[in-house]
C-alpha positions in Angstrom: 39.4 -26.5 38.6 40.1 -25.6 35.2 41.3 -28.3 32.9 41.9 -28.4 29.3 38.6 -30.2 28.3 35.4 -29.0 26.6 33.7 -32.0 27.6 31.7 -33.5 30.9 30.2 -30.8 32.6 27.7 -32.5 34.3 25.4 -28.9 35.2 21.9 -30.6 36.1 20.2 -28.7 38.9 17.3 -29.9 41.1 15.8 -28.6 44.2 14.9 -30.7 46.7 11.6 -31.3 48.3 10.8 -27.5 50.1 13.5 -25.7 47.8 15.8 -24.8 50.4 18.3 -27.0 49.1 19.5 -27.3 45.8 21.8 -30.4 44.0 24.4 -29.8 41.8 26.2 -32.6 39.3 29.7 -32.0 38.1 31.3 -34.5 35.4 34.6 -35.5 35.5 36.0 -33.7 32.6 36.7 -36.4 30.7 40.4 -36.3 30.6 42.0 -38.4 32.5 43.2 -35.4 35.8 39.8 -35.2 35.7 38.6 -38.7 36.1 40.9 -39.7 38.8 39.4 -36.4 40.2 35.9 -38.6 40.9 37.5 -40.5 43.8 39.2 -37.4 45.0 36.9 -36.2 47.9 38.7 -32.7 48.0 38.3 -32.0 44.4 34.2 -31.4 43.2 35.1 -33.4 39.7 33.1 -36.3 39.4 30.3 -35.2 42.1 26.5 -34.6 43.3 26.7 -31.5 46.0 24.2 -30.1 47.9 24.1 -26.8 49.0 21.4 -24.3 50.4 19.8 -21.7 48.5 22.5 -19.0 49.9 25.7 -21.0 48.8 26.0 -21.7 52.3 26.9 -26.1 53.0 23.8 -27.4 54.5 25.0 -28.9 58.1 23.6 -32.3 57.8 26.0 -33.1 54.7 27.6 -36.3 54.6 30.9 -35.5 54.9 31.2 -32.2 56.9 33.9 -31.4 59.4 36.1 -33.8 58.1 39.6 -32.6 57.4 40.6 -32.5 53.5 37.3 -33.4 52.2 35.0 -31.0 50.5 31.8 -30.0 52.7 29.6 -29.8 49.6 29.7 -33.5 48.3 26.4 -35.6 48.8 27.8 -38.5 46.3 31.0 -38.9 44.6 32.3 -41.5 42.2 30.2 -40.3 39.2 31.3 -40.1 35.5 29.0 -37.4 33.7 25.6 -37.3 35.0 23.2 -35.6 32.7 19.7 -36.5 33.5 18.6 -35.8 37.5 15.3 -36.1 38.9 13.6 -36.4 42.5 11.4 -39.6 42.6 7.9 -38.2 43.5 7.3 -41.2 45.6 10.3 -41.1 47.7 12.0 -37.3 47.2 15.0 -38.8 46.4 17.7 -37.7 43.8 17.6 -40.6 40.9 20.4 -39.3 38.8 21.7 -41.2 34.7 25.1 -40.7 33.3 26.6 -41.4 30.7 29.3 -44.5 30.4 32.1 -45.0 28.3 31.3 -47.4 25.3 28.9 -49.3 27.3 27.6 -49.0 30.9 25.4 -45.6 30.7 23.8 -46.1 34.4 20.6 -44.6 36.1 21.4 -44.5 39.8 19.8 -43.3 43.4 22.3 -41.0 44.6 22.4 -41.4 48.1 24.1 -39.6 50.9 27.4 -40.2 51.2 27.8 -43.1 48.4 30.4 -43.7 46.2 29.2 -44.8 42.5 32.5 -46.5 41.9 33.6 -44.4 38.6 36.3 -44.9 37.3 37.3 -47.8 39.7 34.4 -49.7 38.5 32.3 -49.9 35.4 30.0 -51.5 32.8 32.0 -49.7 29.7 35.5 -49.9 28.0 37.1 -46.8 26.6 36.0 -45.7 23.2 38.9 -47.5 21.5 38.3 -51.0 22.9 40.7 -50.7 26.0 40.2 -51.9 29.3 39.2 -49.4 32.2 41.0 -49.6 34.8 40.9 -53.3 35.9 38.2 -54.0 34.1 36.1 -54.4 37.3 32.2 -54.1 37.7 32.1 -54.4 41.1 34.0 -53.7 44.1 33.4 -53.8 47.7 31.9 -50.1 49.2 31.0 -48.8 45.6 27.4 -49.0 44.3 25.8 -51.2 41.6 23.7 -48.9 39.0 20.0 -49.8 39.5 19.8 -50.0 35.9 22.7 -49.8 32.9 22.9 -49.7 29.6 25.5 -51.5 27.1 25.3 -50.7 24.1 24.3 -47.2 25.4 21.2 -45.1 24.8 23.4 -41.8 25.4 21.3 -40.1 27.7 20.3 -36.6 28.2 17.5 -35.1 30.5 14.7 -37.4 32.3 11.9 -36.6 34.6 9.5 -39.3 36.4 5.5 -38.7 34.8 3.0 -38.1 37.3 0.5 -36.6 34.9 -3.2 -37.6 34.0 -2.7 -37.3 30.0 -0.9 -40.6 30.1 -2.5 -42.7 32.7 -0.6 -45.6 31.6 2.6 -43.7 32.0 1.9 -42.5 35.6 5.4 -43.2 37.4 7.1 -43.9 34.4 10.9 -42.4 34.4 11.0 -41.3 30.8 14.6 -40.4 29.9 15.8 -38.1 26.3 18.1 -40.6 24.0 21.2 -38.6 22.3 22.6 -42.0 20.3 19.4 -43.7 20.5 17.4 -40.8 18.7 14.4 -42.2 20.6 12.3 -41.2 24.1 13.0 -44.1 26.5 10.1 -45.0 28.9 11.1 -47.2 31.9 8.3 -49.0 34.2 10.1 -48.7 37.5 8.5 -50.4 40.7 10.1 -49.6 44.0 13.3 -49.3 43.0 13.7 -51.8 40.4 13.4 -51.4 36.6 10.6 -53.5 35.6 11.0 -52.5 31.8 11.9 -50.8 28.7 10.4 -48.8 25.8 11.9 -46.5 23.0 9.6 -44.2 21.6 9.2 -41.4 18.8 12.7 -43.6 17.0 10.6 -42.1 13.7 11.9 -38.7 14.8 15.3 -39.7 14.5 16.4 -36.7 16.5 18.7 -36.5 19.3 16.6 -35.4 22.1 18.3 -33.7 24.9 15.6 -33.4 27.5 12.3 -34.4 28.6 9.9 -32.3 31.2 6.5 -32.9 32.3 4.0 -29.7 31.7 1.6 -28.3 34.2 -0.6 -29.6 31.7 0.2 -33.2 31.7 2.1 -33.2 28.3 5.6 -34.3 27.6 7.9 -31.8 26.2 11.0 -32.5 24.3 14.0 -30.5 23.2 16.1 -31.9 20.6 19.9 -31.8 20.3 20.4 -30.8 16.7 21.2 -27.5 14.4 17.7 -26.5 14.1 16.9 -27.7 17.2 13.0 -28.2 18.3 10.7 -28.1 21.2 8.3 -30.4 20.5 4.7 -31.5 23.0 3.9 -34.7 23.0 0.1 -35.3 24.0 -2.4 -38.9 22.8 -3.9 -39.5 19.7 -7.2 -37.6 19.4 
């Protein structure tokens, strides 16, 4: 729906595994018609969807057929997600968004879950007031796999799987808009194992991360003369 707000898009697109289906995240606006929106299961505000490549609603949807609920949703309950990737171990949809002040969270989004925004969350509002009430965990609503506080800001990621960096194989490396730095996490299983910030010499605001066909790391930055830069090793 159309609300007055420039902010919280969402707008990060991945194809699953075979291509015939195709995610979709949609941020909550930001405004408060919109963030109530996230619990809302007939509005798309605050979503993942999953549709086929025609538009069509792929039948085995979580929540299809059921009256006053939106066919498309996979996962609901989601702030602003601006990083989503499929985990090249797994296939699934790991998605990051960003918090308030505090709590930016990486997640699994998985059919059918609610991620608990805005009823629960690691952040406050930007002015130092409570969310909500001030809950970071309620009963039904997912816990983040990994959060953030204070927060990294982030943009695009993408899991490594290239022979450049053999060290970095499996590595979720995710772009840092407040952190002006590339942030590698280890990740075993589903559990983050630990934490890196790279390239903070940069001092850019990076936007996005991909992995090449070639193995190298490229990174768009988030600035007025903004830069595509490859990251490869040291000769």
């Amino acid at each position: 729906p159309s609300l007055g707000s420039r902010l919280h898009f969402g707008s990060r697109l991945v194809f699953e595994r075979g291509g015939n289906t195709l995610f979709v995240t949609l941020g909550d606006r930001s405004i408060l018609p919109g963030r109530m929106q996230a619990q809302q299961m007939d509005s798309l505000l605050g979503k993942v969807v999953r549709i086929n490549r025609d538009g069509s609603i792929p039948g085995d949807n979580p929540l299809v057929g059921k009256d006053g609920v939106r066919p498309e949703i996979w996962s609901y309950g989601h702030r602003n997600v601006q990083g989503a990737t499929l985990n090249p171990a797994t296939g699934e949809l790991w998605t990051i968004e960003h918090g308030p002040r505090g709590g930016d969270e990486l997640n699994i989004a998985r059919k059918g879950r609610d991620y608990g925004w805005p009823t629960i969350t690691y952040g406050i509002e930007y002015d130092g007031r409570p969310i909500g009430e001030s809950l970071t965990q309620q009963a039904n609503m997912e816990q983040p796999v990994y959060y953030w506080d204070p927060v990294i800001a982030p943009g695009g990621m993408t899991f490594y799987t290239g022979a450049l960096f053999p060290a970095w194989r499996n590595s979720l490396f995710i772009g840092g808009l407040a952190s002006r730095a590339l942030v590698r996490l280890t990740v075993e299983g589903e559990r983050v194992t630990g934490e890196e910030r790279l390239l903070a010499d940069l001092n850019a605001r990076i936007r996005d991360v991909a992995q090449g066909p070639d193995g190298a790391l490229y990174l768009l930055t988030d600035e007025q003369n903004g830069r595509l830069l490859k990251l490869v090793p040291k000769p």
